[in-house]
Residue frames as qw, qx, qy, qz and C-alpha x, y, z in Angstrom:
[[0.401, 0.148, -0.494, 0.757, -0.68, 12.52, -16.56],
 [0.333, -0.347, -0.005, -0.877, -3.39, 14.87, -15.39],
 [0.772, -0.358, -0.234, -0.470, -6.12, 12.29, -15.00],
 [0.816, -0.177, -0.490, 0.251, -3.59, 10.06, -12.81],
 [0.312, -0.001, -0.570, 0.760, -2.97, 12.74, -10.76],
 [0.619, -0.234, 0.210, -0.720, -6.52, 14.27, -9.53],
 [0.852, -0.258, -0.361, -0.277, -7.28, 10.47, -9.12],
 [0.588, -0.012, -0.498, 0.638, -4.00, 9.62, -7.02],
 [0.051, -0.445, -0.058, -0.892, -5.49, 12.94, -5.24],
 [0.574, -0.283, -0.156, -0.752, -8.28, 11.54, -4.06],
 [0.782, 0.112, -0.611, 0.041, -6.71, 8.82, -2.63],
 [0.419, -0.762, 0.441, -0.224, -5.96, 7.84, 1.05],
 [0.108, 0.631, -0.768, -0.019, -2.99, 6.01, 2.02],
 [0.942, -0.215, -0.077, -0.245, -2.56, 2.76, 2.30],
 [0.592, -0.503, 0.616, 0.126, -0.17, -0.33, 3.44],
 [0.668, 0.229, 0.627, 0.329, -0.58, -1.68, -0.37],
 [0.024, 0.598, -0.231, -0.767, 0.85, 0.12, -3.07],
 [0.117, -0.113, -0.748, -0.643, -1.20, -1.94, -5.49],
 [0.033, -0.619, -0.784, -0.035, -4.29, -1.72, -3.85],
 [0.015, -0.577, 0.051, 0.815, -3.38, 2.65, -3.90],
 [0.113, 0.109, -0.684, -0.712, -2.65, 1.69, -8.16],
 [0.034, 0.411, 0.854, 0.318, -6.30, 0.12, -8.41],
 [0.073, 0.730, 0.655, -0.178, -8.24, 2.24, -6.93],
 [0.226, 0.733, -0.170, -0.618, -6.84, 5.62, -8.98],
 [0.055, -0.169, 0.719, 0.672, -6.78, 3.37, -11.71],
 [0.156, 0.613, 0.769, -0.092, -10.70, 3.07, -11.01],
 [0.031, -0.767, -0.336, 0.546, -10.75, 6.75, -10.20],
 [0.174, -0.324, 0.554, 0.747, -9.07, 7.33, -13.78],
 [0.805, 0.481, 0.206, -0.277, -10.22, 5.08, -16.24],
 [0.448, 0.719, -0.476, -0.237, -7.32, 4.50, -16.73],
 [0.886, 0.073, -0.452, -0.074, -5.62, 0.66, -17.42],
 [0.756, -0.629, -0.002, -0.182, -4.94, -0.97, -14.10],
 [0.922, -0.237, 0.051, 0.302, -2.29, -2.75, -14.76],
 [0.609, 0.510, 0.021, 0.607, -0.40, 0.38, -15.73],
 [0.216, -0.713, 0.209, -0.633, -1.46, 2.54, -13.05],
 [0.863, -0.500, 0.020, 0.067, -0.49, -0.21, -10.56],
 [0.808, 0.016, 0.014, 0.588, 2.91, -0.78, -11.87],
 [0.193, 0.783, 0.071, 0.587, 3.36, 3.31, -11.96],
 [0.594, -0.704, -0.124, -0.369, 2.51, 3.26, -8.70],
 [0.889, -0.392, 0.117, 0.205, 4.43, 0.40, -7.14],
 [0.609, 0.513, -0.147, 0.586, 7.59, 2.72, -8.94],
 [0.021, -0.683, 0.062, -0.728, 6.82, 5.84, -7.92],
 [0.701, -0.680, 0.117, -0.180, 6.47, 4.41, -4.06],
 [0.919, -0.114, -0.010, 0.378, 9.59, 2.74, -4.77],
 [0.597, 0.223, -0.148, 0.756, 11.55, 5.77, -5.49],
 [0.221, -0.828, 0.190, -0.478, 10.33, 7.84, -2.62],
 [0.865, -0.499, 0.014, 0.054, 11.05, 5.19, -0.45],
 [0.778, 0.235, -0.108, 0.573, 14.67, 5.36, -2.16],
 [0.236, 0.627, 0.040, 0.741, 15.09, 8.92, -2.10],
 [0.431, -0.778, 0.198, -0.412, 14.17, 9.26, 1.59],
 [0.947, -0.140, 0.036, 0.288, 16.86, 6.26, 2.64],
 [0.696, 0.026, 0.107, 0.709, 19.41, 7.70, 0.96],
 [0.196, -0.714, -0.195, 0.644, 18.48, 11.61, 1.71],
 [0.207, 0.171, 0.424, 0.865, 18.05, 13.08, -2.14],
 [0.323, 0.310, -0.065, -0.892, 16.20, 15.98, -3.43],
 [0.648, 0.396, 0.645, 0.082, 13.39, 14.68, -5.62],
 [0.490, 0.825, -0.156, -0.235, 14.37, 16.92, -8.57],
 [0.057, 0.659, -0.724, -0.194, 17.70, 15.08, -8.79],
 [0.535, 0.012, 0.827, -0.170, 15.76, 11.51, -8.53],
 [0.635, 0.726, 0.258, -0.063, 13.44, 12.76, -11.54],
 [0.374, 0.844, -0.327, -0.202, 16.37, 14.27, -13.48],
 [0.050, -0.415, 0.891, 0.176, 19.04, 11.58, -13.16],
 [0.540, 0.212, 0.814, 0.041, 16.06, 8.74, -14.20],
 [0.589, 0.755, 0.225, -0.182, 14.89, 10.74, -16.74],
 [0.124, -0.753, 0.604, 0.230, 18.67, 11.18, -17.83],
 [0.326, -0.163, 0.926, -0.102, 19.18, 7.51, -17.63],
 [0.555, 0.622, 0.469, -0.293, 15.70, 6.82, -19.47],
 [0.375, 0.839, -0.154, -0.363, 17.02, 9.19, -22.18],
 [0.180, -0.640, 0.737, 0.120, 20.46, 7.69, -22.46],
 [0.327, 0.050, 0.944, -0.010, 18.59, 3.93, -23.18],
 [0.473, -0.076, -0.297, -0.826, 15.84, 5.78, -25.49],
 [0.002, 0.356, 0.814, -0.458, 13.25, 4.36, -23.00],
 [0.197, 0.722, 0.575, -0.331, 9.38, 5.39, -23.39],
 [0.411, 0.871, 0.192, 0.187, 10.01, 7.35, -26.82],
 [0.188, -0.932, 0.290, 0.110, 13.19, 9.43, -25.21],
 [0.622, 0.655, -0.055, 0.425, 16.49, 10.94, -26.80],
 [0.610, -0.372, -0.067, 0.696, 19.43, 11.56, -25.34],
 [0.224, 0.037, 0.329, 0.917, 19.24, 15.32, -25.60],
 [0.128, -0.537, -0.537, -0.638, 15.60, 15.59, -26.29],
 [0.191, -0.324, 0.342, -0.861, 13.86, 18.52, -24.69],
 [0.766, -0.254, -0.537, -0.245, 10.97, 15.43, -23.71],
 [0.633, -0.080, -0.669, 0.380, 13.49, 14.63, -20.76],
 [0.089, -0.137, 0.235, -0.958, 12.83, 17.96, -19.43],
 [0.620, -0.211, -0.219, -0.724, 8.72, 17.30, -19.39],
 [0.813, -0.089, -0.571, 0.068, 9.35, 13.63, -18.17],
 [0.321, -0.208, -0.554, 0.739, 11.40, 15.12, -14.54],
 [0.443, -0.062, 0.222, -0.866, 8.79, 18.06, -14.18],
 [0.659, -0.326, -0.480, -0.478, 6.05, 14.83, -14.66],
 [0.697, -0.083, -0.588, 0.402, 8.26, 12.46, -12.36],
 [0.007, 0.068, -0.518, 0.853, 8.88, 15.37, -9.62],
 [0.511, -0.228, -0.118, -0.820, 5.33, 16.38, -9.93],
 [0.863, -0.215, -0.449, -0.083, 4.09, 12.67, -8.79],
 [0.692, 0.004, -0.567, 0.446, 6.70, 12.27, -6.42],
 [0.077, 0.179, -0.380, 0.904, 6.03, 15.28, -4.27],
 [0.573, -0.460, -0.202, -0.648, 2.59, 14.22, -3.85],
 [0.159, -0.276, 0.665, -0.675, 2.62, 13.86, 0.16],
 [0.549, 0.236, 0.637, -0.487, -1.33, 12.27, 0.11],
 [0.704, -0.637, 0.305, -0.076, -1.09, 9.77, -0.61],
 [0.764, 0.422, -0.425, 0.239, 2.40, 8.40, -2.18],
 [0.250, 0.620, -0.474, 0.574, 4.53, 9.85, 0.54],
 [0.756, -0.280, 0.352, -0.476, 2.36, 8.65, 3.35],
 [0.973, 0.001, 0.094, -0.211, 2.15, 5.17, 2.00],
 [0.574, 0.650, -0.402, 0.294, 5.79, 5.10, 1.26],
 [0.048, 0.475, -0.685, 0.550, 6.91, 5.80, 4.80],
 [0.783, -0.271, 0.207, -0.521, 4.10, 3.71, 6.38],
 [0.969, 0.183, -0.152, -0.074, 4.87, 0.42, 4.33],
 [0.453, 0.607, -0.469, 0.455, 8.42, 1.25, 5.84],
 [0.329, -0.440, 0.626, -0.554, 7.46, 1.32, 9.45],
 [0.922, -0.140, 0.027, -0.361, 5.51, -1.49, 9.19],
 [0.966, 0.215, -0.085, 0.120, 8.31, -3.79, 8.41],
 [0.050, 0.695, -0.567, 0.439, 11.14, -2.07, 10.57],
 [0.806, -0.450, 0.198, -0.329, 10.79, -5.23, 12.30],
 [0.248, -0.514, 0.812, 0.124, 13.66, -8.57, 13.05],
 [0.095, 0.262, 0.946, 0.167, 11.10, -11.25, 11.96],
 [0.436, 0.268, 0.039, -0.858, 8.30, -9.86, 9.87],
 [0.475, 0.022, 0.877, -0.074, 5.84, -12.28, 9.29],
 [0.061, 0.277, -0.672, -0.685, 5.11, -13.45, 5.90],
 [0.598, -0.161, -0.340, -0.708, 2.80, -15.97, 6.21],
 [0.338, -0.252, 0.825, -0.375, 1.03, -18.73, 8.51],
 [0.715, 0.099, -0.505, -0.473, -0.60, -22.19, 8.32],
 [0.666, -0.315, 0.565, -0.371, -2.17, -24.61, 10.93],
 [0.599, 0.133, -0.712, -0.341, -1.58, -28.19, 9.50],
 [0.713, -0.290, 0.419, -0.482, -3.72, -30.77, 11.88],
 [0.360, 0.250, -0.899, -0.003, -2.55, -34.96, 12.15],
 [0.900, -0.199, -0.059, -0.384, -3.72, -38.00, 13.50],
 [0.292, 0.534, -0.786, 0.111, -1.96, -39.63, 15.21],
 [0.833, -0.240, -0.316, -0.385, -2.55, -43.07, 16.21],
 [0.158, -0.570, 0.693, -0.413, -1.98, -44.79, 18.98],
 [0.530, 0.100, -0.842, -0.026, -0.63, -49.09, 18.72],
 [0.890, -0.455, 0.022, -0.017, -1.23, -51.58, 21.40],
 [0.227, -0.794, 0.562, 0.036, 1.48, -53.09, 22.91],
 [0.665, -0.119, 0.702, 0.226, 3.68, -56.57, 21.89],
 [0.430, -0.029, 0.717, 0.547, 4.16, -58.39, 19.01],
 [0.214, 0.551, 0.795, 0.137, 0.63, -57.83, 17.28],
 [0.150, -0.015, -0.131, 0.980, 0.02, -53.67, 17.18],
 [0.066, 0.547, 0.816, 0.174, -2.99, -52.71, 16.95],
 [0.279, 0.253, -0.009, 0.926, -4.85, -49.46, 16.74],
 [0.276, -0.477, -0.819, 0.157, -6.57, -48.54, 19.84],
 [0.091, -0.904, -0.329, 0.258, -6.77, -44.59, 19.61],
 [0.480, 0.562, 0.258, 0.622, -5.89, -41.40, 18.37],
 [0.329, -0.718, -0.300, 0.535, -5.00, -37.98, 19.26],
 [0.517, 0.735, 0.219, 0.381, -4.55, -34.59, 17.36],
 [0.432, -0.630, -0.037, 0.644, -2.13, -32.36, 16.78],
 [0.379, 0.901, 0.196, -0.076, -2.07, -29.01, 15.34],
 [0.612, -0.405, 0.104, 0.671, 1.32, -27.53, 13.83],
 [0.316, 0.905, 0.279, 0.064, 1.59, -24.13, 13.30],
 [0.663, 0.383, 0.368, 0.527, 3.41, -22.91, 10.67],
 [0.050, 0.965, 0.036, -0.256, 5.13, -19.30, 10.73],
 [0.733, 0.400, 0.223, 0.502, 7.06, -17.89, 7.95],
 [0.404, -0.751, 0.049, 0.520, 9.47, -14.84, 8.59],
 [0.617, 0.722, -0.030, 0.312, 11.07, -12.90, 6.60],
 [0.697, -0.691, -0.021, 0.189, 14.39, -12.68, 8.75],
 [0.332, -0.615, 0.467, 0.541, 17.62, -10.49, 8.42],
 [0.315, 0.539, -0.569, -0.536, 16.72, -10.71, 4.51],
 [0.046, 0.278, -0.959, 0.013, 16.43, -14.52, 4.97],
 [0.730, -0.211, -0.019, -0.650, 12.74, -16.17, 4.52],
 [0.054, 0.349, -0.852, 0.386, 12.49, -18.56, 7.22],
 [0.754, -0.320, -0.431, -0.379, 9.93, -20.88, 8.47],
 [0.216, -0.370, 0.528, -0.734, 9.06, -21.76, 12.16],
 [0.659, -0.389, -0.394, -0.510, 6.31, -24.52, 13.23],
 [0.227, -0.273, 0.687, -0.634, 5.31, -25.08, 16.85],
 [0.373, -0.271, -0.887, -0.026, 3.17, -28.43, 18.11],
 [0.381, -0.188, 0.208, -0.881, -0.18, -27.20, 19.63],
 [0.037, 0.478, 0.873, -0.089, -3.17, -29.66, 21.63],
 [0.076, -0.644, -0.537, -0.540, -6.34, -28.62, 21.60],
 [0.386, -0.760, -0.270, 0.448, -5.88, -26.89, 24.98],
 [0.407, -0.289, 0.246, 0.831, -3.06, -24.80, 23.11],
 [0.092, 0.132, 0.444, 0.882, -5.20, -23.76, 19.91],
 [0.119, -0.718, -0.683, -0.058, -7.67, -22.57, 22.08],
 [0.539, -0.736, -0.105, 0.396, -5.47, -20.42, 23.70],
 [0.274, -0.162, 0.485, 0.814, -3.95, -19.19, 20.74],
 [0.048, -0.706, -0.604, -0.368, -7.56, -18.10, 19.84],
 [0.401, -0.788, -0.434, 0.172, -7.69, -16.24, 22.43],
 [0.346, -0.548, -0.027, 0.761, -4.92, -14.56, 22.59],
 [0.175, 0.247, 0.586, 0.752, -5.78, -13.56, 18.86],
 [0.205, -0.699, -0.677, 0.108, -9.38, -12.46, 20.25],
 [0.257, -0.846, -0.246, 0.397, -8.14, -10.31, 22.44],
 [0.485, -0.342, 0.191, 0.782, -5.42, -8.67, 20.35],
 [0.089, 0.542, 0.599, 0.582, -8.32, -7.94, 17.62],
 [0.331, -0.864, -0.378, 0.003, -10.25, -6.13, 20.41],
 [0.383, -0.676, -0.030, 0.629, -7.25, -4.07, 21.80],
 [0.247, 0.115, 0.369, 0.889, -6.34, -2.89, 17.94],
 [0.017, 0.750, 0.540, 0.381, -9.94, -1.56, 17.76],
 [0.391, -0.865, -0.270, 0.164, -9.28, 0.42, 20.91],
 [0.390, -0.490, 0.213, 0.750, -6.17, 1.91, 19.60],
 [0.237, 0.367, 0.488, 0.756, -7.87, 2.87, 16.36],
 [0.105, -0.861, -0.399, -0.297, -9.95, 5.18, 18.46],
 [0.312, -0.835, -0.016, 0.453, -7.46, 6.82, 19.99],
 [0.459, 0.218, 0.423, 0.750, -5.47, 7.17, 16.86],
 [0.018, 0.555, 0.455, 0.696, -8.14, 8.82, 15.19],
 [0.230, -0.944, -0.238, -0.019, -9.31, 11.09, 18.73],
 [0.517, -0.542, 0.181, 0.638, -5.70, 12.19, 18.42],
 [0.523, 0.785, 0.043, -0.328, -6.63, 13.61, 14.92],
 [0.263, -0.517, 0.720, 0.382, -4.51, 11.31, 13.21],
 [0.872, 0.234, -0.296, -0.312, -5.62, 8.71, 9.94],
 [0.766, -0.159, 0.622, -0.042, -5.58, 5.34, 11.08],
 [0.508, 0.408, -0.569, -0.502, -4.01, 3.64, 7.82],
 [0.872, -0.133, 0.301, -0.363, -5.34, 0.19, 7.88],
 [0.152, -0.402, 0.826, 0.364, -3.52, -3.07, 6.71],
 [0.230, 0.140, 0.961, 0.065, -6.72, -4.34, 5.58],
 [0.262, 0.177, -0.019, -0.949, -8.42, -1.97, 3.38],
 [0.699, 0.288, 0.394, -0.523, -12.26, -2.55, 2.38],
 [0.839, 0.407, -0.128, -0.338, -11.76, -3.69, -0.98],
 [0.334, 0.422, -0.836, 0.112, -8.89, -6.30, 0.33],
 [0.364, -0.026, 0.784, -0.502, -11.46, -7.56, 2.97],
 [0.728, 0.349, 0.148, -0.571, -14.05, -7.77, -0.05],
 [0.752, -0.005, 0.559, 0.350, -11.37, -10.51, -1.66],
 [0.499, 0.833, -0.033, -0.236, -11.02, -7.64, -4.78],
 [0.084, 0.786, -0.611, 0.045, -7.08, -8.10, -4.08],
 [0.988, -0.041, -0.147, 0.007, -5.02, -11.68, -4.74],
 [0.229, -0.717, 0.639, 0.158, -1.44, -11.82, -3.86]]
């Protein structure tokens, strides 16, 4: 308990509540795939608990209840354990930097009608016949069709739009520029003495992290 919290301590927020669980399961030593899934809980019930406006002592005592009731992790209905288990469970849950941050962040991000899920350019050939009886193939022409997946009103949706090469240039571009204006709004973030929380932390840009 200890060593996952001074490492969860030391942590800054992020937009991935498993890439939060690896790196304080580096900062531990403890096993990853336990301090990820801990994590990806313990962000799940602040995120509850600020939705639906509870105390976090009553979040840790009615799961540790509930835990007890199903003898879960070693616990007795009754046993004074359930006590230690809500003072562990509050403890974690009140930590503000960074659970609570990354809790309400991964929330704004996705306050959205069509959050996008994923994309994909698929490119064709298409040929192009003579005319009459005889066809024949006298040229060709590409097209690009990109592919956007949504996650919509709860509903995952897909989207694909027909692009020439005039079009996925211009869809470069507008990407370009929109890379260049985030950079300029992370420096005013951060000269407004705020933390910029990235969606693309370093060790998800270094390919550490698979989905």
């Amino acid at each position: 308990m200890n060593r996952l919290f001074d490492a969860l301590t030391t942590q800054s927020p992020t937009l991935s509540p498993t890439v939060l669980g690896r790196r304080a399961a580096e900062a531990s030593g403890l096993e990853t795939e336990r301090v990820v899934s801990i994590v990806q809980a313990l962000i799940s019930l602040i995120t509850t608990q600020d939705q639906r406006r509870l105390s976090t002592e009553k979040v840790a005592i009615d799961i540790a209840e509930a835990a007890g009731s199903e003898k879960l992790g070693g616990l007795e209905p009754g046993s004074p354990n359930i006590s230690t288990f809500a003072k562990r469970l509050t403890r974690l849950m009140t930590l503000e930097q960074p659970l609570g941050v990354t809790s309400r962040a991964v929330n704004v991000m996705i306050q959205h009608k069509n959050p996008l899920r994923s994309s994909r350019i698929l490119s064709d050939i298409r040929a192009i016949f003579s005319s009459g009886d005889d066809p024949q193939p006298v040229a060709a022409v590409i097209v690009h069709n990109l592919q956007l997946a949504t996650m919509t009103d709860g509903d995952y949706l897909t989207f694909t739009a027909a692009l020439d090469a005039q079009d996925l240039r211009s869809l470069a571009a507008v990407v370009a520029r929109a890379i260049k204006k985030e950079d300029r709004l992370k420096n005013t973030i951060q000269q407004a003495g705020l933390s910029y929380i990235d969606v693309l932390p370093a060790d998800l840009l270094a390919g550490d992290l698979e989905d």
